[in-house]
C-alpha angles and dihedrals in degrees: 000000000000129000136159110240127188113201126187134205115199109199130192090245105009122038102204120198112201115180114186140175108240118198118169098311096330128109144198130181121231112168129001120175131163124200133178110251092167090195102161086052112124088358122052098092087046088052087238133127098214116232080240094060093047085059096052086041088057090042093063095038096057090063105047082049086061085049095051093049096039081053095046096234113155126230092240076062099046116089121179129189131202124199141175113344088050105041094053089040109112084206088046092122094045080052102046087037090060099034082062098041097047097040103013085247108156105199125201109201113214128200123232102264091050081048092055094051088056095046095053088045093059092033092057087039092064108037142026108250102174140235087273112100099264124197099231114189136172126196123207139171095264112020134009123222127214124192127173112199151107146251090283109029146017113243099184140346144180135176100220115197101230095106114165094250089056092044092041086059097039090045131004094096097153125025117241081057096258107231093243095053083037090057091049092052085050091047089038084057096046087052094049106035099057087122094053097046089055092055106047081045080054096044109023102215121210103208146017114241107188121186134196142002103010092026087049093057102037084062080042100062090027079061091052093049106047096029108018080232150104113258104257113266093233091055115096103162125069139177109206108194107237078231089054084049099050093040087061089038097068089036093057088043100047102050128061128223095298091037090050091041088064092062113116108239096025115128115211084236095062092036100111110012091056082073100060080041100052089046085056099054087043086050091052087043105049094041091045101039092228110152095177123084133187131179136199117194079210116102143139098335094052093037084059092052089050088059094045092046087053101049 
């Protein structure tokens, strides 16, 4: 049974088209294409999507409109998924009512826990994780998910709601992060992460398995300096040395925009909000005492398309 399926991905801060040929179980890419949306910009805290992020919202999704149609995918074959940003978002059914109007984007809007099962599915999908339990955690603009599993289940999961976009505006005041405003980010984490704190204590995991935006990028600038080079396309699976981590940690802490900016392998979209992120992972190292670190550049998108293979 083949088919051609366009799936679509609409971060708080990055909206991600994938089509694929599916054939049996088989796939092959056709088309994948990320652009910053930024929708939580000005309004997540608020609970708002701003008429200037719909716009931007419209803006990307008019083109990926123009990609599903130049690639022939149906709309019964298209599925999009909205986070974050739009499920907390109090306008959520004005936004999703004139994104379909105005693209024919039909967009389903999944809670956390849903978000973390497709995250684990993609994550899985793309790398080995083992038999051992992983931490597996994915930080987005508007929520982070944390899922402790395996290669062959899922032990425990949350969405927590500490996305960067919503710590960049709570709490990046200067830039370098000053320490006091860095102290109240980590405090800020120990209040809102108790759950998670009970069940790493219950399930002991071995590594830290981080997908997506901040993980991406951290292989991305380990790759320049190692190997003055982008990571190869084909490649899903990554180890990142907890030495590399911390090299790219002091640099990012250290620098402000412009610094960052310098880094090779830093993209202009990750530039501020990979400081909030990084302080995040150092924060679940450190807590956890995990020293191994894995990352798959699989995430939601191809977590949905492993659930699609497998119906």
């Amino acid at each position: 049974m083949s088919a051609r399926l366009g799936i679509i991905d609409l971060g708080t801060n990055t909206f991600h088209l994938l089509i694929v040929d599916r054939n049996g179980s088989a796939i092959t890419p056709v088309f994948h294409e990320s652009r910053p949306a930024r929708i939580g910009l000005g309004g997540i805290n608020k609970k708002i999507i701003t008429p200037e992020a719909l716009e931007r919202a419209l803006g990307v999704l008019q083109y990926f409109r123009e990609q599903l149609d130049l690639h022939g995918v149906t709309d019964q074959n298209t599925f999009a998924f909205g986070t974050s940003a739009i499920r907390n978002a109090e306008n959520k059914a004005d936004f999703c009512t004139e994104i379909l109007e105005k693209t024919r984007i039909n967009i389903t809007v999944i809670d956390g826990n849903r978000e973390a099962e497709y995250i684990y599915r993609g994550v899985r999908y793309g790398a080995n994780i083992g038999n051992a339990p992983s931490l597996i955690m994915d930080i987005g603009g508007g929520s982070v998910e944390f899922i402790i599993g395996n290669n062959t289940q899922i032990f425990w999961k949350q969405s927590f709601e500490i996305g960067g976009q919503r710590l960049m505006e709570k709490f990046m005041r200067n830039d370098p992060l000053s320490q006091a405003d860095r102290n109240k980010l980590y405090n800020h984490f120990q209040e809102n992460l108790i759950p998670l704190h009970n069940a790493v204590h219950q399930y002991s995991p071995e590594k830290l398995v981080g997908s997506s935006g901040t993980f991406d990028t951290l292989v991305d600038i380990d790759f320049h300096f190692r190997l003055n080079n982008w990571p190869p396309k084909t490649q899903t699976d990554f180890k990142l040395p907890i030495e590399e981590f911390y090299r790219i940690f002091a640099l990012i802490l250290s620098g402000n925009h412009e610094e960052r900016l310098q880094i090779p392998g830093m993209i202009e979209l990750r530039v501020d909000m990979i400081v909030v992120a990084v302080c995040l992972i150092d924060y679940v190292l450190k807590s956890y005492g995990i020293s191994d670190i894995q990352i798959s550049s699989y995430a939601l998108k191809e977590g949905v398309l492993a659930e699609l293979i497998s119906q």
